[in-house]
KOLROVEX-317679 format. One record per residue (C-alpha): residue number from 1; x, y, z. Coordinates in pm, 1 decimal. Example, Ala and Ser with C-alpha at 12.3 -4.5 7.8 and 13.67 -1.06 7.14 Angstrom:
2
<1 <1230.0 -450.0 780.0>>;
<2 <1367.0 -106.0 714.0>>;
This chain:
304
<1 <2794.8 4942.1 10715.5>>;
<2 <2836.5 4564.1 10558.5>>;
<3 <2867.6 4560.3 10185.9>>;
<4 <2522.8 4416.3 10146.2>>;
<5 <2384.2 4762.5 10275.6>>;
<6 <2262.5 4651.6 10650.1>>;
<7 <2364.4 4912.4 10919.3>>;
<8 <2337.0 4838.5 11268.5>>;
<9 <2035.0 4937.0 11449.5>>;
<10 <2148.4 5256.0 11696.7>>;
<11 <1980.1 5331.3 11962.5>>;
<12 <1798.7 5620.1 11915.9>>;
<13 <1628.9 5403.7 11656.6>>;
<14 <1557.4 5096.4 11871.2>>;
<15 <1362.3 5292.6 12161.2>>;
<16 <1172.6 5452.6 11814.2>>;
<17 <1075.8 5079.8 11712.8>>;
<18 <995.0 4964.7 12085.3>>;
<19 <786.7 5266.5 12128.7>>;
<20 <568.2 5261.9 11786.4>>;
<21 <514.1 4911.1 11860.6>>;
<22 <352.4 4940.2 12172.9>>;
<23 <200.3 5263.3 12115.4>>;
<24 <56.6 5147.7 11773.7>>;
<25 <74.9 5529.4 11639.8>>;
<26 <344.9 5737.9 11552.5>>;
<27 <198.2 6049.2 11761.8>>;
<28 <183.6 5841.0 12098.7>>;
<29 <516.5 5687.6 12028.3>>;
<30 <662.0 6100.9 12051.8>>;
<31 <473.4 6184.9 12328.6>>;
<32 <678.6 5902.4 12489.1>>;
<33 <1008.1 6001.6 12368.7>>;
<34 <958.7 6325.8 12409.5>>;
<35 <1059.3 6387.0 12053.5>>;
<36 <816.9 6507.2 11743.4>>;
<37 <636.7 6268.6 11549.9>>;
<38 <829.0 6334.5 11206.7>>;
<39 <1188.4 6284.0 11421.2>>;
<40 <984.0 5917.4 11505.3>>;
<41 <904.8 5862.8 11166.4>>;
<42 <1275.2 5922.3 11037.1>>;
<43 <1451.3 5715.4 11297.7>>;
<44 <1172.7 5408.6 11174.3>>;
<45 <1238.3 5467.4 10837.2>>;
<46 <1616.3 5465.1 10896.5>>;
<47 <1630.8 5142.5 11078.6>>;
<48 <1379.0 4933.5 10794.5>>;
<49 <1649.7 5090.0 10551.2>>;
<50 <1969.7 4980.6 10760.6>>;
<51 <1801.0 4650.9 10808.1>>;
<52 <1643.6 4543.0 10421.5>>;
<53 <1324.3 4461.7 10601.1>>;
<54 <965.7 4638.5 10696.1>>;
<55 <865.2 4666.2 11008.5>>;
<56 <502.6 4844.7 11017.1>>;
<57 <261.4 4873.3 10750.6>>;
<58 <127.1 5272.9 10716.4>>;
<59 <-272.2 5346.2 10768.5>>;
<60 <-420.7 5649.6 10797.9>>;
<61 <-474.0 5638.9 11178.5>>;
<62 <-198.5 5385.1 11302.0>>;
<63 <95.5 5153.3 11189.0>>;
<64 <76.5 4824.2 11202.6>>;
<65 <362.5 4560.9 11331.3>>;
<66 <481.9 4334.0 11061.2>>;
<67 <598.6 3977.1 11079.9>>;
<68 <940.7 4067.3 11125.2>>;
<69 <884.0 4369.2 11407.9>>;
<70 <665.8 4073.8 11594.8>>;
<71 <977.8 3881.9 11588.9>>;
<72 <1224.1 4183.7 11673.8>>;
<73 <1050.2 4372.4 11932.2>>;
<74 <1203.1 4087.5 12187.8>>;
<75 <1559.4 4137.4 12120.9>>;
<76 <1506.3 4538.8 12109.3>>;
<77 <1331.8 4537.6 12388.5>>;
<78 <1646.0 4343.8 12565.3>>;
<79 <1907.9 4544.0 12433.7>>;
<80 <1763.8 4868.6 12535.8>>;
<81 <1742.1 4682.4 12877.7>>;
<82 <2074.8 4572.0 12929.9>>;
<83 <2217.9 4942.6 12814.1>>;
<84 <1974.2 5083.1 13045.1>>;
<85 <2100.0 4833.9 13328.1>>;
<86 <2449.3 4913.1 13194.7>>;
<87 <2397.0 5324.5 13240.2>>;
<88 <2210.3 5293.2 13570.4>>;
<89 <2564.3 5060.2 13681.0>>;
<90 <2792.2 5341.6 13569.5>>;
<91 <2564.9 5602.9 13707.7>>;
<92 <2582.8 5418.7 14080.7>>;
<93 <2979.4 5345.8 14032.2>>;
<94 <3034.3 5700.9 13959.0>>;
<95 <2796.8 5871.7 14261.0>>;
<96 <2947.6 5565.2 14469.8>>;
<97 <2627.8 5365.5 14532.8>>;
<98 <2841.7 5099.9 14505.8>>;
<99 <3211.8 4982.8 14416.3>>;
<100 <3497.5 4888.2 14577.2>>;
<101 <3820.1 5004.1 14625.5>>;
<102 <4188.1 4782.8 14705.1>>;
<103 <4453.7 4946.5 14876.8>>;
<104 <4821.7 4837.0 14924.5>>;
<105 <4987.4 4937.7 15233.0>>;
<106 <5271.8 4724.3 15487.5>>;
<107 <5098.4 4643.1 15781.3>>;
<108 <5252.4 4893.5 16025.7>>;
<109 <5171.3 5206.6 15766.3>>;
<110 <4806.9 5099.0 15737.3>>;
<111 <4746.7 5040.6 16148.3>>;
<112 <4856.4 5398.2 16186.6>>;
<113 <4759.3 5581.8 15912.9>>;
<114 <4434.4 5366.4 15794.7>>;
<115 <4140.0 5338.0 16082.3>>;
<116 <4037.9 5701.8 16081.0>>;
<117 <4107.5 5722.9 15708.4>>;
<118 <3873.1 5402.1 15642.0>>;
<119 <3606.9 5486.9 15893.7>>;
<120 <3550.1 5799.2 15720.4>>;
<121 <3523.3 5724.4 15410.0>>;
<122 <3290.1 5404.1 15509.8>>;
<123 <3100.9 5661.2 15664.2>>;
<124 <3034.1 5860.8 15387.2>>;
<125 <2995.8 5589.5 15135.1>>;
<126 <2839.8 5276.2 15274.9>>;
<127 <2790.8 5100.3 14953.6>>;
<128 <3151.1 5104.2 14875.7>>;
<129 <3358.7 4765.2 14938.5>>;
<130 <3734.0 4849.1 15118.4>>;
<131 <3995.2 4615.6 15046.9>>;
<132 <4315.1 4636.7 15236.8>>;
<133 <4606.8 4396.7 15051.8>>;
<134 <4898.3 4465.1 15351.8>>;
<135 <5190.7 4313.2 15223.6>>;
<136 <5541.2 4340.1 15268.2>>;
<137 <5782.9 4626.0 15173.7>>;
<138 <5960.9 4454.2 14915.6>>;
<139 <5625.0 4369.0 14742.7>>;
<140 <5468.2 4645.9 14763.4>>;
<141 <5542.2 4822.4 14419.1>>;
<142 <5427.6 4495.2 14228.1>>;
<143 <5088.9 4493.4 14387.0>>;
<144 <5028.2 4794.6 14237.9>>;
<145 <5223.7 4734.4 13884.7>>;
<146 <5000.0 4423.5 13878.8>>;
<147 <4742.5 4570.4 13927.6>>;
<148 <4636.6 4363.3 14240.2>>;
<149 <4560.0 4709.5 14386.0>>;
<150 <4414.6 5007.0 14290.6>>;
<151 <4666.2 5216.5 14434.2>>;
<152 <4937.4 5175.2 14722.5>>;
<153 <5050.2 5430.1 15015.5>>;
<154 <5425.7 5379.5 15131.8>>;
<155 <5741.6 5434.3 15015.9>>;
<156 <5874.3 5225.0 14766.6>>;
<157 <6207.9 5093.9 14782.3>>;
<158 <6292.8 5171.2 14470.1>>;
<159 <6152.0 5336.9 14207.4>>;
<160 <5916.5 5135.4 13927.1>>;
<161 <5826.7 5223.7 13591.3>>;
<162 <5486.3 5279.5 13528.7>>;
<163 <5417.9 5423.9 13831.3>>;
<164 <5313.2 5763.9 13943.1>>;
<165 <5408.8 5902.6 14302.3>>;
<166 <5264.2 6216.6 14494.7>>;
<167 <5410.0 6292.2 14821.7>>;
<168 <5149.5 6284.0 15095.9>>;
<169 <5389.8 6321.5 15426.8>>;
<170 <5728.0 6463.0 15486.8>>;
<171 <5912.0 6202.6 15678.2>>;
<172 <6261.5 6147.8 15753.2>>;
<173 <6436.8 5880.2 15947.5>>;
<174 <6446.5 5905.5 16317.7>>;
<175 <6619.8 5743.4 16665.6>>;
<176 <6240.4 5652.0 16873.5>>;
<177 <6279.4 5572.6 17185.8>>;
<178 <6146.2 5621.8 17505.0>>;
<179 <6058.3 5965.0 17685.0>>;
<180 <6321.0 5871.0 17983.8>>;
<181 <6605.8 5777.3 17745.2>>;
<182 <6889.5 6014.3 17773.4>>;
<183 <6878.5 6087.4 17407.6>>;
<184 <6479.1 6191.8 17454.0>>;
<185 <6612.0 6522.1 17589.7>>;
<186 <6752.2 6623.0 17239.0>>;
<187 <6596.6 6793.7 16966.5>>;
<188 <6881.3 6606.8 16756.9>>;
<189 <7092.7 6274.2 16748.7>>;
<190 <7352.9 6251.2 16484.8>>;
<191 <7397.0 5917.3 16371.0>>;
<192 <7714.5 5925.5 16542.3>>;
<193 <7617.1 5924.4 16874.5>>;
<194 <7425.1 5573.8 16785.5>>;
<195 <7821.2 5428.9 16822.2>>;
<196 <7757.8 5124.0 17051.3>>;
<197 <7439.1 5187.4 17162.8>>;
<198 <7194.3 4887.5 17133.4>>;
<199 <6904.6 4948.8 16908.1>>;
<200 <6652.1 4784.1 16730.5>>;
<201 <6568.0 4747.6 16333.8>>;
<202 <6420.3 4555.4 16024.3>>;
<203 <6583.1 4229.5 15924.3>>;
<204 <6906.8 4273.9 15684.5>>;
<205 <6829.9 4277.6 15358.1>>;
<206 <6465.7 4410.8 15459.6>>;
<207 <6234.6 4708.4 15411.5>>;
<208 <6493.9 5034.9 15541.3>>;
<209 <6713.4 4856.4 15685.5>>;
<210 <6951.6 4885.0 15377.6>>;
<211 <6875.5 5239.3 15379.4>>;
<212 <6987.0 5225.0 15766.7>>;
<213 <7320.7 5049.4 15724.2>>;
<214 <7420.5 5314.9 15432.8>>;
<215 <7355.4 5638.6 15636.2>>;
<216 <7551.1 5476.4 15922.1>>;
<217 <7818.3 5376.9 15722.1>>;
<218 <7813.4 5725.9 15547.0>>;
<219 <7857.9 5869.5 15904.3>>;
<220 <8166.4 5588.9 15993.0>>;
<221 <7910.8 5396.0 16257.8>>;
<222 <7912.6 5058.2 16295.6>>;
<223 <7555.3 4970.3 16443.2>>;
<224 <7496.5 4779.1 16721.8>>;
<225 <7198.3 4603.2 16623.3>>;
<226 <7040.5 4441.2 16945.1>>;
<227 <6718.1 4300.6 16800.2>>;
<228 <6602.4 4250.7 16400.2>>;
<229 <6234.8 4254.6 16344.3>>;
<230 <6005.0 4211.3 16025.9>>;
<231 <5769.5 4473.6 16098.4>>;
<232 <5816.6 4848.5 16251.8>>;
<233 <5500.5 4761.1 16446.8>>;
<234 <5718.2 4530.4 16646.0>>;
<235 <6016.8 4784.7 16671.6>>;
<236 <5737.9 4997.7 16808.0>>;
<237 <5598.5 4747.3 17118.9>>;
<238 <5957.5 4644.7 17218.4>>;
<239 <6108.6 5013.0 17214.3>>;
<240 <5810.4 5090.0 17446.9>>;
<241 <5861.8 4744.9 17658.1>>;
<242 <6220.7 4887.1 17718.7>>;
<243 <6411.7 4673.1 17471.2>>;
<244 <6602.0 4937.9 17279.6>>;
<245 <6540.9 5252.9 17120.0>>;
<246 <6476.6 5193.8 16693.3>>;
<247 <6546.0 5360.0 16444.5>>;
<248 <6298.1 5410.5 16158.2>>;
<249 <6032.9 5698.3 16018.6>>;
<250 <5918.0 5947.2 16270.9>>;
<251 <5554.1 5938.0 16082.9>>;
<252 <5499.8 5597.4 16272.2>>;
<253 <5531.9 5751.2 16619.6>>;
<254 <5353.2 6053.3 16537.6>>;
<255 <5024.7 5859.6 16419.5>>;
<256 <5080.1 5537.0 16705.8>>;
<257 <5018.3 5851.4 16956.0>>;
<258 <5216.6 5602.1 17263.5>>;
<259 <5262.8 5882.7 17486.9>>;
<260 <5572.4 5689.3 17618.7>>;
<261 <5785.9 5714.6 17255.8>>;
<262 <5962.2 6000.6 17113.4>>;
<263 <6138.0 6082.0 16784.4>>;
<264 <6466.8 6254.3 16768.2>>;
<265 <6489.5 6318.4 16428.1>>;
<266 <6875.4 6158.7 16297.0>>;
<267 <7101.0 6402.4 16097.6>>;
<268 <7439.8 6407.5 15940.4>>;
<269 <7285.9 6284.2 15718.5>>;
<270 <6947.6 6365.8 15750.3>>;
<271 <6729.9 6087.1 15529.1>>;
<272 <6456.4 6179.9 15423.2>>;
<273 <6194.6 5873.1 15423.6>>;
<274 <5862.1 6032.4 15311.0>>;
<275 <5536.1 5847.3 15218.5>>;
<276 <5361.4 5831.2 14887.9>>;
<277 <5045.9 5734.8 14753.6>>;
<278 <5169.4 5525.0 14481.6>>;
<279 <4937.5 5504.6 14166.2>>;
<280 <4998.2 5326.4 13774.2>>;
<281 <5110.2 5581.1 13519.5>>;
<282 <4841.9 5640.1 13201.7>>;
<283 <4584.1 5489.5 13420.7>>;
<284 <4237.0 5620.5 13513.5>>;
<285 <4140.4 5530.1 13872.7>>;
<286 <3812.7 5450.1 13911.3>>;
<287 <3537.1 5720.4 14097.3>>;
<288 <3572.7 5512.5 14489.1>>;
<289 <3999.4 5528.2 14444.7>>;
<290 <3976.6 5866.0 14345.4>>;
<291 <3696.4 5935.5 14607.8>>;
<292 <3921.5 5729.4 14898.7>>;
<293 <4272.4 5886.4 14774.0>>;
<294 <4090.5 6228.2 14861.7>>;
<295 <3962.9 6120.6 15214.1>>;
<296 <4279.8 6026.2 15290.9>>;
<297 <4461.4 6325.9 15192.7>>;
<298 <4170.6 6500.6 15415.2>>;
<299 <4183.6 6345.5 15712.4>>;
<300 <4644.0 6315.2 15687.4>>;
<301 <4632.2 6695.8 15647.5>>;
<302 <4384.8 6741.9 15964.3>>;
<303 <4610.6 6484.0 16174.8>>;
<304 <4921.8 6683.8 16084.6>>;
């Protein structure tokens, strides 16, 4: 309350006003509201009292609108519209009439994991607007610091204040290559056995690849690095087209489904590589995230 005594209309009071003004009597106004006529009376008596002013002259039968209701009715009546437009927006963000949602993933992640995830979740929620910002590995975590997405699914190179991660796959590095590759036949290959044998990776300086160089050196192997790519998706098409066998996650082979690639999962040392949905710490994600972060833990657990 200002120190000259005038309150700020609430709204309980303002759909009071609106409705005695166009119902011209108290009792009609109630019926409206679905309140009783003295709860009408209060709210009309509170709001001339919060404002200095009179708004209706008493009769016997009716009230009757003042100068200054005449000229306040307009700006009531378009307050209680825009908070009514205002609720109904909330109402059809939060039952997902409409929204829309961003998502960071690298490129490779979201062509493997992402169609099934998206077209169910477009199927279910029509309305809803599904951004995919597919960036690079070593940009990933800022996307989602800056808030340029809502939330990001990968595995970030290194770890980021303000962030939250929950694991969604188990994923270790692995030697892919194809089904008639002499290493194909084990269940195993230690890094070791990688000892001058061509094979294909990121760029140095690039996504795993420093991850890569450490676990060989931790094993005493000195790669033999036949081809660098920027993106596992390439690593993928040229291990099949015979170039190599690559080493990265075995998640991306399980979910490309190329019936000619294997993983041999690499050990001593075993690396674990797993996948995260990556979201900002002390911050709310709106109802569609939320909505798409559960189809996607849906439909990753079915595909498992």
């Amino acid at each position: 309350m200002r120190k000259d005594g005038f309150r700020s209309p609430t709204v309980k009071q303002l759909r009071a006003f609106v409705a005695v003004y166009q119902q011209g009597q108290l009792s009609a106004a109630a019926a409206q509201l679905c309140v009783t006529q003295s709860a009408v009376s209060v709210l009309i008596r509170q709001l001339e009292d919060g404002l200095g002013v009179r708004l209706f002259d008493r009769t016997t039968r009716s009230l009757q609108p003042t100068m200054a209701a005449h000229d306040a009715v307009e700006v009531a009546e378009r307050v209680l519209r825009d908070i009514d437009s205002m609720g109904t927006g909330l109402k059809d963000l939060s039952a997902l009439r409409r929204g829309r949602v961003t998502v960071a993933v690298t490129p490779t992640l979201g062509e493997i994991l992402l169609p099934p995830v998206v077209q169910a979740f477009v199927r279910g929620h029509p309305n809803v607007q599904v951004d995919i910002d597919d960036c690079a590995p070593d940009q990933f975590l800022s996307r989602v610091i800056g808030e340029q997405a809502d939330f990001g699914i990968g595995t970030p190179e290194r770890s980021g204040d303000g962030v939250r991660m929950e694991k969604l796959l188990d994923d270790h590095l692995s030697l892919v290559c194809r089904s008639d590759d002499p290493l194909a036949g084990r269940r195993t290959v230690r890094w070791s056995d990688l000892d001058r044998i061509p094979v294909i990776t990121v760029r140095p300086g690039y996504g795993i690849r420093p991850l890569i160089e450490q676990s060989a050196a931790q094993a005493g192997v000195r790669l033999n690095v036949a081809h660098d790519v920027t993106f596992l998706a390439t690593a993928l098409w040229m291990t099949g087209a015979g170039q190599g066998a690559a080493i990265m996650p075995a998640a991306y082979v399980a979910y490309a489904r190329d019936p000619l690639l294997v993983a041999r999962p690499l050990v001593s040392p075993r690396v674990s590589r797993n996948i995260y949905i990556v979201t900002r710490q002390r911050r709310s994600l709106s109802p569609a995230a939320a909505e798409f972060i559960r189809v996607l833990k849906d439909v990753t657990r079915r595909a498992v």
